[in-house]
N, CA, C and O atoms as a GROMACS GRO file, in nm:
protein
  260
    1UNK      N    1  -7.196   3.592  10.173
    1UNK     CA    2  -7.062   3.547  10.193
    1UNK      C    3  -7.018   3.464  10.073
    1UNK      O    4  -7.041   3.346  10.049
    2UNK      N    5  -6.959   3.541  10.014
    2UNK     CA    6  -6.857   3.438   9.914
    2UNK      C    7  -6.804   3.334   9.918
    2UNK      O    8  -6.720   3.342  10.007
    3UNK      N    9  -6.802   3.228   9.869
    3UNK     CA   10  -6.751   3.113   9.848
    3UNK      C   11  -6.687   3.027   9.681
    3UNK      O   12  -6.747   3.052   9.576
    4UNK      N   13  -6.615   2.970   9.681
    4UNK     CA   14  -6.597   2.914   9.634
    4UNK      C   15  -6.552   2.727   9.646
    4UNK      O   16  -6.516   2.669   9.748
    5UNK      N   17  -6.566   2.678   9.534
    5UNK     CA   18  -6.515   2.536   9.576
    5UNK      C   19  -6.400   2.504   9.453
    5UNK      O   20  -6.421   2.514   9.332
    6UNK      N   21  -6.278   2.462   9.517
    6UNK     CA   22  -6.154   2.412   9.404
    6UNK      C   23  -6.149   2.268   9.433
    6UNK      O   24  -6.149   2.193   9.531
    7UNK      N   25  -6.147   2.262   9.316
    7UNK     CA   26  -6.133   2.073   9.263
    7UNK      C   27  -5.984   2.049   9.282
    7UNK      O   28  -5.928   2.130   9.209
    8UNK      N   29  -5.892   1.973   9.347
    8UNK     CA   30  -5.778   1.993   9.306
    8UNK      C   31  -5.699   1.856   9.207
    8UNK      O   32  -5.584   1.816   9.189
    9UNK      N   33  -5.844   1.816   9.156
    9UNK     CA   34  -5.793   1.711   9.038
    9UNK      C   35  -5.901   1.704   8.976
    9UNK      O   36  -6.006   1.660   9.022
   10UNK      N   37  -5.874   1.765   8.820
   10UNK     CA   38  -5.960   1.765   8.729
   10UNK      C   39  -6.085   1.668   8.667
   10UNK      O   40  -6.189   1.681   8.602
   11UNK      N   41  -6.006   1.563   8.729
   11UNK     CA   42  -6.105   1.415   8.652
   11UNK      C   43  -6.196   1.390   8.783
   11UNK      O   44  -6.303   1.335   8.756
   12UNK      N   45  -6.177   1.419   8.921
   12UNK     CA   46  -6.324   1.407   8.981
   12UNK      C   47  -6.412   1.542   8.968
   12UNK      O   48  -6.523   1.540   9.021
   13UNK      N   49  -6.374   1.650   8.907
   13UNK     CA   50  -6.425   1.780   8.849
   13UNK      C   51  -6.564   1.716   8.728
   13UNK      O   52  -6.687   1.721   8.727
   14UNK      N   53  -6.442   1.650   8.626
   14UNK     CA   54  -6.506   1.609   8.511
   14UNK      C   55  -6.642   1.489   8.542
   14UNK      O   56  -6.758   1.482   8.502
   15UNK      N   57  -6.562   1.410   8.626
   15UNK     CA   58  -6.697   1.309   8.680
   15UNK      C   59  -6.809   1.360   8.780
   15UNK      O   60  -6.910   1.295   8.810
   16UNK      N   61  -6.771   1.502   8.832
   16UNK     CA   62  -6.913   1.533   8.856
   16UNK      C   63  -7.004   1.614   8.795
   16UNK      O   64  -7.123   1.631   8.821
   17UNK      N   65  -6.953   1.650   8.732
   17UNK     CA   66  -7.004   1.707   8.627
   17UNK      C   67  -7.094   1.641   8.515
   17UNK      O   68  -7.187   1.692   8.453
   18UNK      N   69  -7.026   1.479   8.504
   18UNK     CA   70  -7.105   1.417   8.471
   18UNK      C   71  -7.232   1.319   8.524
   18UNK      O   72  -7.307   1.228   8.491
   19UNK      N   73  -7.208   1.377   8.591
   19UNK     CA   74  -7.397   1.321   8.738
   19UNK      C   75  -7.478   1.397   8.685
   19UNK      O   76  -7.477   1.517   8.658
   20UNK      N   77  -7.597   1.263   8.662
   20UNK     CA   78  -7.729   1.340   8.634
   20UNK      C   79  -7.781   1.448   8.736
   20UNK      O   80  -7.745   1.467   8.852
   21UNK      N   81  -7.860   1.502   8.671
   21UNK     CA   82  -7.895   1.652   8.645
   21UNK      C   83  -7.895   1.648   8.903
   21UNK      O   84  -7.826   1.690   8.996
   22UNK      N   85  -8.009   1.576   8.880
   22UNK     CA   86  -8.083   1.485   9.012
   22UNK      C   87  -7.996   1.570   9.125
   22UNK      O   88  -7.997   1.679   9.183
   23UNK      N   89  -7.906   1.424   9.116
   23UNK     CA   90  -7.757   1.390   9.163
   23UNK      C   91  -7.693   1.516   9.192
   23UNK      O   92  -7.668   1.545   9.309
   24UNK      N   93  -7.660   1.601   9.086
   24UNK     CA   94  -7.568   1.700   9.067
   24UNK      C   95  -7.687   1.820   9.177
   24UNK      O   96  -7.620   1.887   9.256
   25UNK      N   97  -7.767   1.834   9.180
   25UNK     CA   98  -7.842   1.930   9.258
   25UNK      C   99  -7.851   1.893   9.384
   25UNK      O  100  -7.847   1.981   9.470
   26UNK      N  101  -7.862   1.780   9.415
   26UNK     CA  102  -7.833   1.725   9.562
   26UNK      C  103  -7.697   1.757   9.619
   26UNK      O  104  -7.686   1.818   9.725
   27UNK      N  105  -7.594   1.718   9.547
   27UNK     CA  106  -7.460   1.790   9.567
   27UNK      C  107  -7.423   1.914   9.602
   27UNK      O  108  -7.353   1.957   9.694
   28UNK      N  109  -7.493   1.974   9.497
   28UNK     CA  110  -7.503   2.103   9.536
   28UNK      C  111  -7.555   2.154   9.665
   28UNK      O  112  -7.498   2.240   9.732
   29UNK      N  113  -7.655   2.101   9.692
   29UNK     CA  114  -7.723   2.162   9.839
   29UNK      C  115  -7.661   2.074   9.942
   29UNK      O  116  -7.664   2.112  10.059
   30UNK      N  117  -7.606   1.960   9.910
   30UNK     CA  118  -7.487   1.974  10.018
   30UNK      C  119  -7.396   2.033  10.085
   30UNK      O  120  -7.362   2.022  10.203
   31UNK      N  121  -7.352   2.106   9.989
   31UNK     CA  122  -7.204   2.191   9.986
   31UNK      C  123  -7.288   2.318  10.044
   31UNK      O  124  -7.263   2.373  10.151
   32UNK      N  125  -7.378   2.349   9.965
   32UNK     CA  126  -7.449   2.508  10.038
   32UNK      C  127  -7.468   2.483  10.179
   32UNK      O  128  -7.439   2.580  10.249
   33UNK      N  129  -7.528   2.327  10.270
   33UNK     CA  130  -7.523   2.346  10.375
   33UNK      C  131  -7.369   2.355  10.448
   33UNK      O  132  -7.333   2.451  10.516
   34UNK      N  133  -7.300   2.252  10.425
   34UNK     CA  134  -7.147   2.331  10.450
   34UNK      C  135  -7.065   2.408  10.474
   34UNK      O  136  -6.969   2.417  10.551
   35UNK      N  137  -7.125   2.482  10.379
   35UNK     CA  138  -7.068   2.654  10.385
   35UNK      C  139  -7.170   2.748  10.499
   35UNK      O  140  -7.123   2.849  10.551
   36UNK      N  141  -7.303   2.703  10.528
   36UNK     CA  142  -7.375   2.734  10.627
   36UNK      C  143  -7.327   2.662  10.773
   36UNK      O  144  -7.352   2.717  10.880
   37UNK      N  145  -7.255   2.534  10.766
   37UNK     CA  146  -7.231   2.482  10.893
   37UNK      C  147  -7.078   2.536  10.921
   37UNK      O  148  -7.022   2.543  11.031
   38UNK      N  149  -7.025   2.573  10.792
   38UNK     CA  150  -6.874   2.611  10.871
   38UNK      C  151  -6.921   2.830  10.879
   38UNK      O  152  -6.843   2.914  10.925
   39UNK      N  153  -6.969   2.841  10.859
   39UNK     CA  154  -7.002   2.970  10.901
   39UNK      C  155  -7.071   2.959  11.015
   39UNK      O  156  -7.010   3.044  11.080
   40UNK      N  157  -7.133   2.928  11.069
   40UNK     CA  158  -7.216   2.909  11.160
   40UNK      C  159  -7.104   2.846  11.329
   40UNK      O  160  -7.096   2.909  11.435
   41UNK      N  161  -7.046   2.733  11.302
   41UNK     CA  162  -6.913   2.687  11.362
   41UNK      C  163  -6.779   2.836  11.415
   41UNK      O  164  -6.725   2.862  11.522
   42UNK      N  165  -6.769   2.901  11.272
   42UNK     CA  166  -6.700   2.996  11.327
   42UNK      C  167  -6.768   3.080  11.390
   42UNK      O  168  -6.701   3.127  11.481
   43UNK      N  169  -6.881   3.126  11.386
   43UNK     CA  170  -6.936   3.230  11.435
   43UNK      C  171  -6.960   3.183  11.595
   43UNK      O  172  -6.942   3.261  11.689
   44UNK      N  173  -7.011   3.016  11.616
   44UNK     CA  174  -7.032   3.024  11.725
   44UNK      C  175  -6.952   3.008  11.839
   44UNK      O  176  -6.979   3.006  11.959
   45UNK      N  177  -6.810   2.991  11.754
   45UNK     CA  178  -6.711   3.013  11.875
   45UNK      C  179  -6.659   3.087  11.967
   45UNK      O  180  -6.581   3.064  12.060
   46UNK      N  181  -6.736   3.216  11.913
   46UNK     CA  182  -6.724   3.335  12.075
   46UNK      C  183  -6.845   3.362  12.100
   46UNK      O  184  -6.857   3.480  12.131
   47UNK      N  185  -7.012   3.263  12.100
   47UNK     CA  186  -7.090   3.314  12.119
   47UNK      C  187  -7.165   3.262  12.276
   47UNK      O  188  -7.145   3.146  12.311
   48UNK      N  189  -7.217   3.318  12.330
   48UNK     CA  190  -7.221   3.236  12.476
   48UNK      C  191  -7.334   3.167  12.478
   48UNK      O  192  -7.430   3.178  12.401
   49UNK      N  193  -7.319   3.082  12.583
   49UNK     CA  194  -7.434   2.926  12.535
   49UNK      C  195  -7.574   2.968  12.558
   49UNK      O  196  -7.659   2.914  12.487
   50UNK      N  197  -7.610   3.048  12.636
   50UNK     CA  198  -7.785   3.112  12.596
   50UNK      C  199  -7.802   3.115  12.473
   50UNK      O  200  -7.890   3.051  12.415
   51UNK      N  201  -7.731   3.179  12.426
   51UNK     CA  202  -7.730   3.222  12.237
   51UNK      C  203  -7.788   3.122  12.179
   51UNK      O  204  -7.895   3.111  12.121
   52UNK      N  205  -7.687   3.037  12.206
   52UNK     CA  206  -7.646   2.923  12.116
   52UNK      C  207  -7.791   2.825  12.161
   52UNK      O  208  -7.838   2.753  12.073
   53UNK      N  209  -7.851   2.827  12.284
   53UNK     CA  210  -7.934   2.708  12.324
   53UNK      C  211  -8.084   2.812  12.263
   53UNK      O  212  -8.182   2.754  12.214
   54UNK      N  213  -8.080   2.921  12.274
   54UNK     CA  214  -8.168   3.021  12.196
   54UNK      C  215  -8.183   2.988  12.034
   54UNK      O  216  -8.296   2.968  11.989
   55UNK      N  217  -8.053   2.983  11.933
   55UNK     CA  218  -8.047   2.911  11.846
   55UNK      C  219  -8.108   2.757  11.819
   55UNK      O  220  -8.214   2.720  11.769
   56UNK      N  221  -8.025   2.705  11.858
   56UNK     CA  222  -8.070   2.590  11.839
   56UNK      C  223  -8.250   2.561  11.859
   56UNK      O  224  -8.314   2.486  11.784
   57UNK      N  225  -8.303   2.629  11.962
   57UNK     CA  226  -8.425   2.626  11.956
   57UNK      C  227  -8.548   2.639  11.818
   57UNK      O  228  -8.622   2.557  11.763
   58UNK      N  229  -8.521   2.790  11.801
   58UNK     CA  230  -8.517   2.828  11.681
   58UNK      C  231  -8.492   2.738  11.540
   58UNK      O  232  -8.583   2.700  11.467
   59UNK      N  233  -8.380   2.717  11.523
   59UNK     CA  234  -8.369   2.614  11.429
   59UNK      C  235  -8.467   2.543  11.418
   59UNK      O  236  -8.549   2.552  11.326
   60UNK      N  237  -8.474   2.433  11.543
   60UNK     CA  238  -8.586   2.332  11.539
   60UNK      C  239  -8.684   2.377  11.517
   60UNK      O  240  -8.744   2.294  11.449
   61UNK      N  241  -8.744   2.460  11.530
   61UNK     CA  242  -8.849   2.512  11.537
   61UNK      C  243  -8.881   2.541  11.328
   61UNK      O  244  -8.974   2.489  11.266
   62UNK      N  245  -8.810   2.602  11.287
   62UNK     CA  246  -8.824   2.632  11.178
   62UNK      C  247  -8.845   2.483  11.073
   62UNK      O  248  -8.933   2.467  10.989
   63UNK      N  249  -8.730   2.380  11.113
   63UNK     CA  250  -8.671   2.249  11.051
   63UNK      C  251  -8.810   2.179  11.047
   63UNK      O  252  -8.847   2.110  10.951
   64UNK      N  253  -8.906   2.209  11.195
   64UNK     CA  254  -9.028   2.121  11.221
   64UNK      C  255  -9.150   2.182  11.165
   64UNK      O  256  -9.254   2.118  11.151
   65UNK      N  257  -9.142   2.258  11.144
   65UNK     CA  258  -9.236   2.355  11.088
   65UNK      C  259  -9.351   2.384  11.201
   65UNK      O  260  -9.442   2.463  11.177
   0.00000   0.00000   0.00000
């Protein structure tokens, strides 16, 4: 699923850009979960709650190793 992210003011563009390397990769996997929680949000809005309590299981399960 495609995504993108728009800055809609250049100078907090430019200041993150200027975050160490660290910083800037943490950011990043922020936003990737994001785009996993708003996909996930839409999807589970027509899904019925077995599913969803089936999911969530799962998840944990993976998160806990």
């Amino acid at each position: 699923m495609p995504y993108s992210l728009e800055y809609f003011n250049e100078r907090v563009l430019a200041e993150i850009e200027r975050w160490p390397v660290g910083v800037l990769a943490d950011y990043a996997r922020i936003v990737e979960l994001l785009v996993v929680l708003h996909a996930f949000v839409k999807k589970t809005q027509a899904t019925p709650e077995r599913d969803l309590r089936i999911a969530r299981r799962r998840m944990k399960e993976v998160r806990d190793g």
